[in-house]
C-alpha positions as a Markdown table, in Angstrom:
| # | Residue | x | y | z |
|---|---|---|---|---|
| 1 | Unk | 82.2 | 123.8 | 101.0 |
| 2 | Unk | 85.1 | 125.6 | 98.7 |
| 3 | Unk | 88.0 | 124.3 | 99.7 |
| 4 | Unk | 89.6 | 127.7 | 100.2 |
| 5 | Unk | 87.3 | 128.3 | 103.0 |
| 6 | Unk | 88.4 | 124.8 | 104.9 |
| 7 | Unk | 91.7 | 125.9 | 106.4 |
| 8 | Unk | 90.2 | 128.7 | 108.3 |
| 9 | Unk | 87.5 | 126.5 | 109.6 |
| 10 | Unk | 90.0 | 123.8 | 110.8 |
| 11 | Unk | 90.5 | 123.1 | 114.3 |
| 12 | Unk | 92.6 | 126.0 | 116.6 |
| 13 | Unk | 95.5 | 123.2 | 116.8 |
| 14 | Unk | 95.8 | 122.7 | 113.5 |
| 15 | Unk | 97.7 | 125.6 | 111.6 |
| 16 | Unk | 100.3 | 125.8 | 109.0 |
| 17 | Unk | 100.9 | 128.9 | 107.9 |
| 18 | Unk | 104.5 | 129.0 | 108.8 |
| 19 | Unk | 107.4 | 126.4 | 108.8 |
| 20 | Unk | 107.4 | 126.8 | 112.7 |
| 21 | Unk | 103.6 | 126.0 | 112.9 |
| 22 | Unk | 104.3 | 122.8 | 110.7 |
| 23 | Unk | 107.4 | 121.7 | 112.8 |
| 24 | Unk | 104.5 | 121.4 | 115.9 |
| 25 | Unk | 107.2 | 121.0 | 118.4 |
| 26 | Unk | 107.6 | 117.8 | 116.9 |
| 27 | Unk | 104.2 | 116.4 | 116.7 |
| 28 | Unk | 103.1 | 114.8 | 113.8 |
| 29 | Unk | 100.6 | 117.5 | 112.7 |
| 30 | Unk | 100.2 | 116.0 | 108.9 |
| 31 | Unk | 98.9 | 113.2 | 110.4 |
| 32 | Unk | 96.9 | 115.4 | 112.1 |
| 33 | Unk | 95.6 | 117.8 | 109.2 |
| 34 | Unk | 95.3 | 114.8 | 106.9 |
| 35 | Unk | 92.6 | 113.2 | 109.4 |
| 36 | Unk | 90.5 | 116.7 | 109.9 |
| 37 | Unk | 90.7 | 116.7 | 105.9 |
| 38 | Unk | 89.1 | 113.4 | 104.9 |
| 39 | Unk | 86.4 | 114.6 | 107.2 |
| 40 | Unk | 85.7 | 117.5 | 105.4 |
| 41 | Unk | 85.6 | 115.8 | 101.6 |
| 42 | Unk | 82.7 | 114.9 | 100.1 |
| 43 | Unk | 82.0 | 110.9 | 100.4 |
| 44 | Unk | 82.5 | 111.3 | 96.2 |
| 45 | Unk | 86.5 | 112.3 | 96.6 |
| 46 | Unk | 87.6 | 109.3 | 95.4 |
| 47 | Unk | 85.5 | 109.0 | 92.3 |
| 48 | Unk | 87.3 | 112.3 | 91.0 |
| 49 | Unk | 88.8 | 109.8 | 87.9 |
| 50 | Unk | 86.0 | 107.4 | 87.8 |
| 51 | Unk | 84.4 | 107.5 | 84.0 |
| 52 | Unk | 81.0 | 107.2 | 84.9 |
| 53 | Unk | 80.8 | 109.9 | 87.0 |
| 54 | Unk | 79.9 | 113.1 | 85.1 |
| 55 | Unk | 82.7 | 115.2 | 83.9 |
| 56 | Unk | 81.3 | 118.8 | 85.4 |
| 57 | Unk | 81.4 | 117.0 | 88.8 |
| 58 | Unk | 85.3 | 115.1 | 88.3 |
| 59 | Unk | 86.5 | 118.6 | 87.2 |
| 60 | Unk | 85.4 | 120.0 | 90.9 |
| 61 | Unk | 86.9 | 117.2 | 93.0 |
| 62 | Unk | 90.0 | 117.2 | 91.1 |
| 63 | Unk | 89.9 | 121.0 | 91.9 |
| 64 | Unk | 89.6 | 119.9 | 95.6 |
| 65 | Unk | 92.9 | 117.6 | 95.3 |
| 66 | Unk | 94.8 | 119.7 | 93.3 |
| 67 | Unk | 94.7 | 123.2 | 93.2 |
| 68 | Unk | 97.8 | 124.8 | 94.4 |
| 69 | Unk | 95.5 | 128.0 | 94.7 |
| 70 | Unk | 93.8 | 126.3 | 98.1 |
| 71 | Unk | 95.6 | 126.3 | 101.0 |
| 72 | Unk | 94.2 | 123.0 | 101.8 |
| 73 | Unk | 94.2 | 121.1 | 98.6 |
| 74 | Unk | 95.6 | 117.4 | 99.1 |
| 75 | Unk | 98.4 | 118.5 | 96.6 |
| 76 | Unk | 99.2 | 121.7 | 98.5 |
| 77 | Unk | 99.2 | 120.0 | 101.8 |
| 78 | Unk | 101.7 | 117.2 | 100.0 |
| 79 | Unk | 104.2 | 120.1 | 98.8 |
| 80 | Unk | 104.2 | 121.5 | 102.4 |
| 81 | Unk | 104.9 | 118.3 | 104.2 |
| 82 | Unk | 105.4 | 115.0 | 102.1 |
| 83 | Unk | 104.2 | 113.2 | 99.1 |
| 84 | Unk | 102.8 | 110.3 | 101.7 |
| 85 | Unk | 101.4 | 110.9 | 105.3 |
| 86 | Unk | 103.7 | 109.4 | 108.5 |
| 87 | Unk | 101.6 | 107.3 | 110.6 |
| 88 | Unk | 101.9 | 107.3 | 114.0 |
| 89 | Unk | 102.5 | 103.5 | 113.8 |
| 90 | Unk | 104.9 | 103.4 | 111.4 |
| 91 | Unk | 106.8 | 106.2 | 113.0 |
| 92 | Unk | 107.1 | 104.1 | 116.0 |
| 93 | Unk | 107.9 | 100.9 | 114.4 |
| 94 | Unk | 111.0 | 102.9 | 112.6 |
| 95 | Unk | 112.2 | 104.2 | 116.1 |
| 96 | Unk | 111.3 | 100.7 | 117.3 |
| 97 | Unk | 114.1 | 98.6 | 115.1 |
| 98 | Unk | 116.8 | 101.2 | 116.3 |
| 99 | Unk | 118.4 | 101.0 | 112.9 |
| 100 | Unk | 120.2 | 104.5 | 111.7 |
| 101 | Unk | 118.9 | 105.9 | 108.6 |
| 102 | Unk | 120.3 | 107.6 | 105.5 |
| 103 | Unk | 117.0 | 109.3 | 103.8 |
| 104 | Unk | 117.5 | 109.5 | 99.8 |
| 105 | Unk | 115.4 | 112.1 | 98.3 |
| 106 | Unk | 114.4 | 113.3 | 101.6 |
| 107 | Unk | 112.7 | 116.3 | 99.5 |
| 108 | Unk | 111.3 | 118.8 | 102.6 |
| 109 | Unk | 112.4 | 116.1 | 105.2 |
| 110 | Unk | 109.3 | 116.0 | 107.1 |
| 111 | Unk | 109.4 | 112.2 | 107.7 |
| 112 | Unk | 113.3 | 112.2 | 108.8 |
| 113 | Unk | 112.6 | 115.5 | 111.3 |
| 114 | Unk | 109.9 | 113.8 | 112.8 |
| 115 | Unk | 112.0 | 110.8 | 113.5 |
| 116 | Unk | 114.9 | 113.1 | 114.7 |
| 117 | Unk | 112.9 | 114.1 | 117.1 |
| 118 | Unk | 111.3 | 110.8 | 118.6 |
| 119 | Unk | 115.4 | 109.8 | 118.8 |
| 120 | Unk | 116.2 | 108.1 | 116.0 |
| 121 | Unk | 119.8 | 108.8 | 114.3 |
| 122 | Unk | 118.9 | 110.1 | 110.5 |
| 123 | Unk | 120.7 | 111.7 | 108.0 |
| 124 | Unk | 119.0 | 113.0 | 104.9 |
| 125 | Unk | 120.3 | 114.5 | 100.9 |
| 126 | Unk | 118.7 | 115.5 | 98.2 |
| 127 | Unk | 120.0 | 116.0 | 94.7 |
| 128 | Unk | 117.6 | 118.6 | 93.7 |
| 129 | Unk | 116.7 | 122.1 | 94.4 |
| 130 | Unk | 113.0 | 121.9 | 94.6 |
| 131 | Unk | 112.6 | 122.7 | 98.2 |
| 132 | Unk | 114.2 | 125.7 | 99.0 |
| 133 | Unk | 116.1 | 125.6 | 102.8 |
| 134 | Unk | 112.9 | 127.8 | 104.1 |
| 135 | Unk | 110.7 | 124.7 | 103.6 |
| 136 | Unk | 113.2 | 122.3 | 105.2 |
| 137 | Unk | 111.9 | 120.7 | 108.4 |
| 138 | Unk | 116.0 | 119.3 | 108.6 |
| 139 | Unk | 119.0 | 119.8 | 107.0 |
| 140 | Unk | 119.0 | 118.1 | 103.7 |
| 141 | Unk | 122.1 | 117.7 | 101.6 |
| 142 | Unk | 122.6 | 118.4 | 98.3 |
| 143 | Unk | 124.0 | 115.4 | 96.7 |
| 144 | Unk | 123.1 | 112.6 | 94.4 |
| 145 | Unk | 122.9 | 108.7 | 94.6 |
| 146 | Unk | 127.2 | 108.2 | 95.1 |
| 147 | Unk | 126.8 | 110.1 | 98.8 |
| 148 | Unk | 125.6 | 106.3 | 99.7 |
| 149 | Unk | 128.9 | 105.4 | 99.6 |
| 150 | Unk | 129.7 | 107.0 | 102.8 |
| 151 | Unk | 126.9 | 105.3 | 104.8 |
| 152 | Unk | 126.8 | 101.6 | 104.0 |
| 153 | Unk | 126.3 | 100.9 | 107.6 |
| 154 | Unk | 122.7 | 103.1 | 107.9 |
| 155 | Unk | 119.5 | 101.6 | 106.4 |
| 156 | Unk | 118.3 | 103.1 | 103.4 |
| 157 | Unk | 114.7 | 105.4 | 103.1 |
| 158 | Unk | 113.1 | 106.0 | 100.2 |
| 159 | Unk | 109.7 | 107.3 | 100.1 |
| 160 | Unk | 108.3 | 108.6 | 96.9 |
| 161 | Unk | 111.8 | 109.0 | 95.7 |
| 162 | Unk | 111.3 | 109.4 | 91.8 |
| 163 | Unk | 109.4 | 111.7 | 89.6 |
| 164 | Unk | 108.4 | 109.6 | 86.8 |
| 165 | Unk | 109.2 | 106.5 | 85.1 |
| 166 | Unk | 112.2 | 107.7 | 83.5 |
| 167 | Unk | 114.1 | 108.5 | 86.9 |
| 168 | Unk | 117.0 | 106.6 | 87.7 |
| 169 | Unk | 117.2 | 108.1 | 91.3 |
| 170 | Unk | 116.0 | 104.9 | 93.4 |
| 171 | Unk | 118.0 | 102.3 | 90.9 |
| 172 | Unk | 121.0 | 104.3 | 91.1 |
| 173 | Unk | 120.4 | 104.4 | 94.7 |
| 174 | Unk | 120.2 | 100.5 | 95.1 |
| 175 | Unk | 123.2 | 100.4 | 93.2 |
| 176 | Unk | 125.5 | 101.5 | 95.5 |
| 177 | Unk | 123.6 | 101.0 | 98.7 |
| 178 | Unk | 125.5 | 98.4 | 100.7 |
| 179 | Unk | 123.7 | 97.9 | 103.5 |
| 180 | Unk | 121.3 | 95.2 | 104.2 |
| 181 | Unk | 118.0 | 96.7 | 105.0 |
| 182 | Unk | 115.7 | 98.9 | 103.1 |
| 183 | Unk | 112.4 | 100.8 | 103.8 |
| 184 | Unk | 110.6 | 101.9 | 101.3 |
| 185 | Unk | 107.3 | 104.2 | 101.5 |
| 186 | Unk | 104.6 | 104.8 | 98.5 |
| 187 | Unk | 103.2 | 102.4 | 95.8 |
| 188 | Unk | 104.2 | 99.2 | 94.1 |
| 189 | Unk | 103.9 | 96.8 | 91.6 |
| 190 | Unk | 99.8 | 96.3 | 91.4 |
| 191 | Unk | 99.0 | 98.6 | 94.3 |
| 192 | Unk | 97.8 | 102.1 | 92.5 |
| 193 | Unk | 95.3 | 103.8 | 90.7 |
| 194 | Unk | 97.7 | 105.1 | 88.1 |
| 195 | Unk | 98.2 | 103.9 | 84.7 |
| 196 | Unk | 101.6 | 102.6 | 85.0 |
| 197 | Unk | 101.0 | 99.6 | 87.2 |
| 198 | Unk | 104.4 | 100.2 | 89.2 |
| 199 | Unk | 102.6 | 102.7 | 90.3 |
| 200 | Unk | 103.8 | 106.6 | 91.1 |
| 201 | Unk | 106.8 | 106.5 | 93.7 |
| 202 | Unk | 109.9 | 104.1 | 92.0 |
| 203 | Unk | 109.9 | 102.5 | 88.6 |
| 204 | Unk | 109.7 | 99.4 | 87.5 |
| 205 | Unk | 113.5 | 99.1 | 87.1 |
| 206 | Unk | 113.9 | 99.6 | 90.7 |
| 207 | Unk | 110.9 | 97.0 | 92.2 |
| 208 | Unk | 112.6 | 94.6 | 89.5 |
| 209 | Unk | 116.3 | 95.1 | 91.6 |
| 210 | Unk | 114.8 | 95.6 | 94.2 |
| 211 | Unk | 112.4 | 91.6 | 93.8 |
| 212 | Unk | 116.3 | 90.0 | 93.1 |
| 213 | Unk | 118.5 | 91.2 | 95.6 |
| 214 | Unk | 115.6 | 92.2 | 98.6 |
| 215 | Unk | 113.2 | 89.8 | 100.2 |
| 216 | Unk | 109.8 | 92.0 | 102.0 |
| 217 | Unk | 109.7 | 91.3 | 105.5 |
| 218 | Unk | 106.8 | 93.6 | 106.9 |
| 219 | Unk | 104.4 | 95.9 | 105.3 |
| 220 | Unk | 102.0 | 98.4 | 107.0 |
| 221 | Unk | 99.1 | 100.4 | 105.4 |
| 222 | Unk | 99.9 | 104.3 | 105.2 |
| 223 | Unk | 97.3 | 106.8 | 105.4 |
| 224 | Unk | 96.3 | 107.8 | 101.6 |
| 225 | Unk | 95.3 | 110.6 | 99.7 |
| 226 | Unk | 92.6 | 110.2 | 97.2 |
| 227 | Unk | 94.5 | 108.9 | 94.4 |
| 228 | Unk | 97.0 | 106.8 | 96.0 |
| 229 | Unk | 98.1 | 103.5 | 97.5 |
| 230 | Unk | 100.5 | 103.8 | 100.4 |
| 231 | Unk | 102.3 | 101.3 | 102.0 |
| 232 | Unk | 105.4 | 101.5 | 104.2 |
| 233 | Unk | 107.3 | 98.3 | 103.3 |
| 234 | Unk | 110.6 | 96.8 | 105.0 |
| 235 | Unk | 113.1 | 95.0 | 102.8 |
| 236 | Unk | 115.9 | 92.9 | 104.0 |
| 237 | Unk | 119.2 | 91.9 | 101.4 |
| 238 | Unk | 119.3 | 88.6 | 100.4 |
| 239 | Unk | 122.4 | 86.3 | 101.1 |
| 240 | Unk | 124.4 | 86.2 | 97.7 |
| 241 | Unk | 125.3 | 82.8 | 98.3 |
| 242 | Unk | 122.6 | 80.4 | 96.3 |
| 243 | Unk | 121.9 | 76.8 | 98.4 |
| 244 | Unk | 119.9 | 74.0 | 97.1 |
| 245 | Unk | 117.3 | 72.7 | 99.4 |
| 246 | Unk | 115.6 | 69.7 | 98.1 |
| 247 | Unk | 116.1 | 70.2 | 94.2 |
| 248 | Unk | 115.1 | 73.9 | 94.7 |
| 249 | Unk | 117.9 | 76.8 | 95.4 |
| 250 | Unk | 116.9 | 79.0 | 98.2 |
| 251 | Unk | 118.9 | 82.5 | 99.3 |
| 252 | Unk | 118.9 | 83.0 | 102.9 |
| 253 | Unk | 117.7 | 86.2 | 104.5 |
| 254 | Unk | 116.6 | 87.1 | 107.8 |
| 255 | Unk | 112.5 | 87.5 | 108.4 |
| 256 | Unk | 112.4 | 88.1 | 111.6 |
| 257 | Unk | 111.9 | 91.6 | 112.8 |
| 258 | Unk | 113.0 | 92.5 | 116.2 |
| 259 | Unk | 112.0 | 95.8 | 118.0 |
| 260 | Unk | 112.5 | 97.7 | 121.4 |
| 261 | Unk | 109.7 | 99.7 | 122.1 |
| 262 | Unk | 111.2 | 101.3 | 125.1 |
| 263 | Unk | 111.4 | 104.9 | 123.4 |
């Protein structure tokens, strides 16, 4: 079925035509749209860069994924809301751990409204002009990397954060984040389809600063679009202070992740 034809066949409940219908009174409608449209794909989608397929039939799923021209194309549906697709699980676990956020390169800031509205105490900036202030889900502030300074007691969320391998956006972030726990949403080292194997959301710069300083203390699986690896991955600071255990030095940091799931 042309993918042009899709939206107006979706479900009554699922619209998103305007920034109001997107908002969903605070629903999580991506997640939503992003199940109806897997449904719809043929069981081929995620062959769309596989060689051995024939090209005729890559260039029409690619088509599928990427046209701007369809107002369901994965890519379309990605400008609208986010790069990767809130789970409901992960949303809870965030709102779970109580921790206030500071969102750097919040882009539309579809992740951080949602959030807003299930209680949780986020602020979000953005040194580009991409998204215009119609698109916003939330306010988003203009203002690079250095705003950190002026929340080192908020967590830090990044997801999807740089462009390209040459961005410096998520290093300079880490640079002068002070606080001691990080999330971070998209691929990493090993986990993507793309040829750079840091895959497509921070560069390998970061994940190395990140590896030294950071110790992983949960990971979920996000919902992906053909083409990608999501995770949603929780990073705690390592204590600076080096011991030796044994004839091996060992940095402390604290594994254990507590929630309150009394929303």
């Amino acid at each position: 079925m042309p993918t042009s034809k899709m939206a107006a066949l979706a479900p009554s409940g699922l619209q998103w035509d305007t920034l109001e219908q997107r908002k969903h009174q605070g629903e999580n409608l991506y997640y939503q749209i992003y199940v109806w449209k897997l449904q719809q794909l043929p069981a081929d989608v995620h062959r769309f860069c596989d060689p051995e397929l024939p090209a005729p039939r890559r260039k029409e799923l690619l088509h599928m994924l990427r046209s701007l021209e369809e107002d369901s194309s994965c890519q379309r549906l990605q400008i609208l809301f986010s790069f990767s697709v809130p789970s409901p699980q992960v949303l809870e676990l965030l709102c779970s751990l109580r921790l206030p956020l500071v969102s750097a390169g919040a882009g539309t800031g579809y992740w951080e409204y949602l959030l807003q509205r299930l209680g949780l105490d986020v602020v979000s900036f953005d040194q580009n002009s991409i998204f215009p202030s119609e698109m916003r889900y939330t306010e988003v502030m203009t203002g690079g990397p250095e705003l950190l300074e002026h929340f080192p007691d908020r967590a830090l969320f990044l997801a999807w954060p740089d462009a390209d391998e040459s961005s410096r956006f998520s290093l300079d972030c880490l640079s002068y984040f002070r606080g001691q726990t990080l999330f971070h949403v998209g691929e990493l080292l090993g986990e993507t389809m793309s040829s750079n194997p840091w895959g497509q959301s921070t560069s390998r710069d970061f994940q190395l600063a990140l590896a030294e300083d950071f110790c992983c203390v949960k990971r979920l699986k996000l919902p992906s679009w053909p083409g990608q690896v999501d995770w949603f991955s929780m990073w705690r600071r390592k204590s600076s202070q080096l011991v030796l255990c044994d004839g091996a030095h060992f940095q402390y940091v604290e594994t254990q992740v507590e929630t309150n799931n009394q929303l």
